[in-house]
C-alpha positions as CSV (number, residue, x, y, z in Angstrom):
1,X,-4.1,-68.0,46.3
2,X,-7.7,-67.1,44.7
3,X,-8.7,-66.4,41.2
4,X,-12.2,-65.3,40.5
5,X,-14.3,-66.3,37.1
6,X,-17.1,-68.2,36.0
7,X,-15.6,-71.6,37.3
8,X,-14.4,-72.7,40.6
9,X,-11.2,-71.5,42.1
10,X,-8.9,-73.6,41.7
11,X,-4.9,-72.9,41.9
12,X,-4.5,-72.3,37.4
13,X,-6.8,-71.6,34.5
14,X,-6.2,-72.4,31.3
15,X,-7.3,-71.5,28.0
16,X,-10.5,-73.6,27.6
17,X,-10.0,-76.2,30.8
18,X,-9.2,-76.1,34.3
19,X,-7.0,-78.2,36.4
20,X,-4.7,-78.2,39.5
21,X,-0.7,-78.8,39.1
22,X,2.3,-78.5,41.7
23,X,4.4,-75.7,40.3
24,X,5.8,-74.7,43.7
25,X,9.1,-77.1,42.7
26,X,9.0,-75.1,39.7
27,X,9.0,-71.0,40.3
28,X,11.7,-70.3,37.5
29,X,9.4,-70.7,35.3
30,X,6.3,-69.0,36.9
31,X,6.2,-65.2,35.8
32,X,5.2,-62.9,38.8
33,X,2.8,-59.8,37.4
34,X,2.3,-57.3,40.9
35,X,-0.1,-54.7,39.5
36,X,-1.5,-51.5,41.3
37,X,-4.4,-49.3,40.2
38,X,-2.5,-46.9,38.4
39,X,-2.5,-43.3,39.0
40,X,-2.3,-40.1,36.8
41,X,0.9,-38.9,39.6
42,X,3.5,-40.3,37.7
43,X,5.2,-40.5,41.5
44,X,2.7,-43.0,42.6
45,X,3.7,-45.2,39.8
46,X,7.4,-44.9,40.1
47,X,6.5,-46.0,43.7
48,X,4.9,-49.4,42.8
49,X,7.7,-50.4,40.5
50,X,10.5,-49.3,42.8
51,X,8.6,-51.6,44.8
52,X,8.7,-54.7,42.5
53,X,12.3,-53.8,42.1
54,X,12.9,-54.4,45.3
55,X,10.5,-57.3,45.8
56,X,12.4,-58.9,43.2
57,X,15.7,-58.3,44.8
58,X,15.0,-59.4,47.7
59,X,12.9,-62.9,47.1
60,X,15.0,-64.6,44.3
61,X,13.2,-67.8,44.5
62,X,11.1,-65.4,42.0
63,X,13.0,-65.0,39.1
64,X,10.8,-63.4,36.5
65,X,9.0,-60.3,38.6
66,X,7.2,-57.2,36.7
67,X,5.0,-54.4,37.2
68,X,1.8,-53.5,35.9
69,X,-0.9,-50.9,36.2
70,X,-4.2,-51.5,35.8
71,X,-5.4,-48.7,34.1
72,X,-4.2,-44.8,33.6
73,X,-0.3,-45.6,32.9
74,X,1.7,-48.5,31.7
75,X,3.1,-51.3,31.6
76,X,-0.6,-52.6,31.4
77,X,-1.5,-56.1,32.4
78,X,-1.1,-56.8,29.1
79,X,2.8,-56.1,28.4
80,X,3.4,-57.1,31.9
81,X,2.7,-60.5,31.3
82,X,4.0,-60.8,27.9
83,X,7.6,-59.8,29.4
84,X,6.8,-62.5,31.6
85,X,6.1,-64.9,28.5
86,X,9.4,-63.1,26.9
87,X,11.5,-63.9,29.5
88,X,10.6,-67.8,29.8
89,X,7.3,-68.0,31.9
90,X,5.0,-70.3,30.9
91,X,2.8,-69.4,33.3
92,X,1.9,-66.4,35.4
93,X,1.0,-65.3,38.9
94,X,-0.6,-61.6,39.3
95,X,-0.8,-60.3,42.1
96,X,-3.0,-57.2,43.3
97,X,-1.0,-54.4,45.4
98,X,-4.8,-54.0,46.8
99,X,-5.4,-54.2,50.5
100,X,-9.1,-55.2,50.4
101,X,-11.2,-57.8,48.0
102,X,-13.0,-54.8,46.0
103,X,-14.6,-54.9,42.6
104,X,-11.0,-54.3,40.6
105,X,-10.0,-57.8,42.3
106,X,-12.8,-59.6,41.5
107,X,-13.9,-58.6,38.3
108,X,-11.6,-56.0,36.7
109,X,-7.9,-58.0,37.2
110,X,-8.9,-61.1,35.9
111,X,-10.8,-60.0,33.2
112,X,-7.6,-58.4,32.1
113,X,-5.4,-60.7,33.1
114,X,-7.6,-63.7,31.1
115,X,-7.2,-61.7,28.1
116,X,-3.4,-61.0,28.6
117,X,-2.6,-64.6,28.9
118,X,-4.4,-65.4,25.9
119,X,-2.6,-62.9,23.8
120,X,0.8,-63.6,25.5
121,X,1.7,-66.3,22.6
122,X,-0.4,-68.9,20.6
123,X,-2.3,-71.1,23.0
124,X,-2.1,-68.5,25.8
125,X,-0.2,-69.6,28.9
126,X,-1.8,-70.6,32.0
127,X,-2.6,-67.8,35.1
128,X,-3.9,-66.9,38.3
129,X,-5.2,-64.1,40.3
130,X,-3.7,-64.4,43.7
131,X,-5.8,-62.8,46.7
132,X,-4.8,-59.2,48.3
133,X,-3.3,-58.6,51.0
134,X,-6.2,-58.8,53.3
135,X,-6.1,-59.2,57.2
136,X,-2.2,-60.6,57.0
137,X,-0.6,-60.5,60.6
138,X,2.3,-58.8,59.0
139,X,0.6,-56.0,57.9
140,X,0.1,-54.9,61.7
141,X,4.3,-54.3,61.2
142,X,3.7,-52.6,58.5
143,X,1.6,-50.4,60.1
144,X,3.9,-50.1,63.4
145,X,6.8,-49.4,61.6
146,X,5.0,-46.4,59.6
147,X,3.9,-45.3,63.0
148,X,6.8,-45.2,65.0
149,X,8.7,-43.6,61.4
150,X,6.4,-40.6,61.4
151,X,5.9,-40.0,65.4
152,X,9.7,-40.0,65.1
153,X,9.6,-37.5,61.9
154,X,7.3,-34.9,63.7
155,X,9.7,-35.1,66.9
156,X,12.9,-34.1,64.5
157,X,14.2,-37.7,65.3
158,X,13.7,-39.1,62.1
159,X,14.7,-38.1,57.9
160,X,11.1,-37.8,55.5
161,X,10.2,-41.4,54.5
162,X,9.9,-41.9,50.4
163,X,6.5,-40.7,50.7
164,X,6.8,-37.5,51.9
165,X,10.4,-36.4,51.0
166,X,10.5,-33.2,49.7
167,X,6.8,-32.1,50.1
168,X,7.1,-31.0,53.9
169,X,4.1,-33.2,54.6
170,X,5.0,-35.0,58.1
171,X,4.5,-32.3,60.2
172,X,2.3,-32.0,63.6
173,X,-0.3,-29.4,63.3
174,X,-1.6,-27.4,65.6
175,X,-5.6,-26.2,65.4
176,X,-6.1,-22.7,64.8
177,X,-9.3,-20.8,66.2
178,X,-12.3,-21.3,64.2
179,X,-11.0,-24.1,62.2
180,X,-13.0,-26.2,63.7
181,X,-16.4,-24.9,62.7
182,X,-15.6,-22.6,59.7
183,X,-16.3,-24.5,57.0
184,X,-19.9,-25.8,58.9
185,X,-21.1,-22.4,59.8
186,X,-20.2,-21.5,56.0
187,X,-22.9,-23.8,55.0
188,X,-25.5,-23.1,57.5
189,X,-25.6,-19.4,56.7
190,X,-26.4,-20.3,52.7
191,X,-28.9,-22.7,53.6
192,X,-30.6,-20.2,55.5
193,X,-30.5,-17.4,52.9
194,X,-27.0,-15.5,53.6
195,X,-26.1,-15.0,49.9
196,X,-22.4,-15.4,50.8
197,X,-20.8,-18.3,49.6
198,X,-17.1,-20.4,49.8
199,X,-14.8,-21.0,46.6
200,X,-16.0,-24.5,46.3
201,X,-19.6,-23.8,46.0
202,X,-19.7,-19.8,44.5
203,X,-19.5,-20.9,40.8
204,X,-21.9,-24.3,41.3
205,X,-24.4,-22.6,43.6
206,X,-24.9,-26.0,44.8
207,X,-24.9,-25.3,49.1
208,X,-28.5,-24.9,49.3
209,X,-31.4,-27.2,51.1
210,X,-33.3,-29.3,48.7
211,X,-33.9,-27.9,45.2
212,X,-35.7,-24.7,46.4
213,X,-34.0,-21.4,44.7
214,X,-31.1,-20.1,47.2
């Protein structure tokens, strides 16, 4: 587990100190916070807290679990961890549904996160940013078991999984003739003077070779 601020990293923060402690005998009363981005597809969110549903369901050694969003829908960090705090956490554990160690996981979660635990009740309650997922040997399952799901879609062995169900999606497609160049002998022509254009660039006139007048 990693948390990034100003200090070292060690395992909690608190309001105005630092210090290690042993909670691992003591999970019932560590709140769990698993946060996403957020997305404006209200599908994407449902996704993240069917997940955490499920997460908590099936790891009951965690017995106060919620989502959060980091930006663009709720629950926010914010009212994630004070459900936490509502439900008898006196501490809290967030942790990024991120693959990689970007800029929202060092910077942008626990900024949030610090200001969410200090607003959970007087005092503020003590938290930590755990690390993503990373290079995990289990997410080379995760990978093989979306693999062999979707080769087994597009061979009519297999139902749509939760991602694609309804949208027709998993599908093996075939190249047509000219696909492959189209959209590159498109742009060569304008760049050269043909006064033709595509429907991404007609209204922008911006396929064009430096700033020189097209």
């Amino acid at each position: 587990m990693a948390t990034m601020s100003s200090t070292p990293p060690p395992q909690l923060q608190t309001q105005g100190s630092v210090g290690l402690a042993d909670i691992t005998g003591d999970l019932s009363r560590t709140g769990i916070v698993i946060v996403d981005h957020g997305s404006r597809r209200p599908e994407s969110n449902t996704m993240l807290e069917d997940f955490v549903a499920m997460f908590a369901k099936l790891k009951p050694q965690y017995p106060i679990v919620e989502a959060a969003h980091m930006e663009l829908a709720e629950p926010s960090i914010e009212q994630a961890v004070k459900r936490c705090v509502e439900r008898g956490a006196t501490r809290v554990a967030v942790c990024p549904y991120f693959l990689s160690p970007g800029k929202h996981w060092k910077q942008d979660i626990p900024t949030l996160t610090r200001a969410a635990a200090a607003k959970a009740k007087p005092g503020g309650v003590e938290w930590v940013v755990t690390s993503p997922i990373g290079l995990t040997p289990l997410m080379a399952d995760v990978i093989d078991s979306r693999l062999s799901h979707c080769i087994s879609r597009v061979s009519g062995k297999a139902e749509e999984c939760e991602s694609c169900a309804g949208t027709g999606g998993c599908r093996l497609h075939t190249p047509e003739a000219g696909d492959a160049h189209a959209a590159d002998d498109r742009c060569q022509s304008q760049v050269t003077g043909d006064p033709s254009q595509c429907e991404g660039c007609r209204e922008l006139n911006r396929c064009r070779m430096g700033v020189g007048a097209v």
